[in-house]
C-alpha positions as CSV (number, residue, x, y, z in Angstrom):
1,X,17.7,3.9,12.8
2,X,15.1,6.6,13.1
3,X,13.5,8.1,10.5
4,X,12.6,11.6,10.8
5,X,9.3,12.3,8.7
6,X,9.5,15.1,6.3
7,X,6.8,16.6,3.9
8,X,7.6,16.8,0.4
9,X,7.9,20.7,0.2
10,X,10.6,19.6,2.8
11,X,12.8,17.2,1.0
12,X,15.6,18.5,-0.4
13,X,16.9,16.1,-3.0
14,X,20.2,18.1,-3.6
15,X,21.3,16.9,0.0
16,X,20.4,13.1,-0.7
17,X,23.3,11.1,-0.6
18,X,22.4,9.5,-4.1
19,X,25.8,7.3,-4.2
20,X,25.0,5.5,-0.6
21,X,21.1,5.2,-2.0
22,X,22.8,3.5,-5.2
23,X,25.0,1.4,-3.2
24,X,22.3,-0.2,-0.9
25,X,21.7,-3.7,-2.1
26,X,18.2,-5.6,-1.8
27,X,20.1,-7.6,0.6
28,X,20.4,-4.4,2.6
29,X,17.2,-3.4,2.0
30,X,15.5,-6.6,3.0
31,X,17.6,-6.4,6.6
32,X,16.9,-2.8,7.1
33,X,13.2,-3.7,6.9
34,X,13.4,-6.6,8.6
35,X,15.2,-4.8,11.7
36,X,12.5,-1.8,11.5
37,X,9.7,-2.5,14.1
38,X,7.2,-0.4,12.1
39,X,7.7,-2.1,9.1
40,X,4.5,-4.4,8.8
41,X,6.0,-8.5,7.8
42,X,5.9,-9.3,4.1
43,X,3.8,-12.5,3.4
44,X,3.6,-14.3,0.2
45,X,0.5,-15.1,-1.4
46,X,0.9,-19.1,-0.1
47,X,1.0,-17.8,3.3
48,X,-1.7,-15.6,3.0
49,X,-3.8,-18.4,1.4
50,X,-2.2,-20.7,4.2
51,X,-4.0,-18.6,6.9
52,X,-7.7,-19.2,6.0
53,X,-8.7,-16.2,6.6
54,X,-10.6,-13.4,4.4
55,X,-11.3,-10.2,5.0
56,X,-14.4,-9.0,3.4
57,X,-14.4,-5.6,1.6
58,X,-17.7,-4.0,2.1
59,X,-17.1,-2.3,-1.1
60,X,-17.0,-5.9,-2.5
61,X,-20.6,-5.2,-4.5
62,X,-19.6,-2.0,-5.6
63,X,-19.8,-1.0,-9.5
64,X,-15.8,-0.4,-10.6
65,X,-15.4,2.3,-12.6
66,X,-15.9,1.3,-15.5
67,X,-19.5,0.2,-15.0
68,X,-19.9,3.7,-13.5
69,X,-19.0,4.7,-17.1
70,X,-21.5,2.8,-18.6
71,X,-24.4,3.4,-16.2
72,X,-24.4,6.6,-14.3
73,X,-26.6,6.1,-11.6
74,X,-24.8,2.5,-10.9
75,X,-22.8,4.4,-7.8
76,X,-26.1,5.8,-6.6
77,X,-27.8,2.7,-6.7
78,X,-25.2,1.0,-4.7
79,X,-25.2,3.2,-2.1
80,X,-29.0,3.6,-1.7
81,X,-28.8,-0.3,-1.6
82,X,-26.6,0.2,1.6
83,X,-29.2,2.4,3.9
């Protein structure tokens, strides 16, 4: 079924239907997905490991935030380390 895409400022929540939303099972869920072409496939961590395949971030050496705390200049460094 198509979805038409709304914006938030949109979305009128007083019209939603809240008793069909509470009435949809996982099971309905699950098939709703599974039906909709532009819903990407759900994989379980074994099958991901299965495939042997990583993807590399290339913000994998990057500080986390909480190192930025601790050091300031830990985000500049990083990126002057990528030039």
């Amino acid at each position: 079924m198509p979805i038409e895409p709304y914006s938030r400022s949109e979305l009128d929540l007083a019209k939603v239907d809240w008793s069909r939303v509470d009435a949809t099972s996982d099971e309905d869920i699950a098939r709703q997905a599974a039906e909709d072409v532009d819903t990407a496939p759900l994989f379980t961590p074994d099958e991901i490991l299965a495939a042997g395949r990583r993807i590399e971030s290339p913000y994998a050496d990057w500080p986390g935030p909480c190192s930025a705390m601790r050091e300031p200049d830990a985000v500049t460094r990083a990126l002057s380390s990528r030039r």
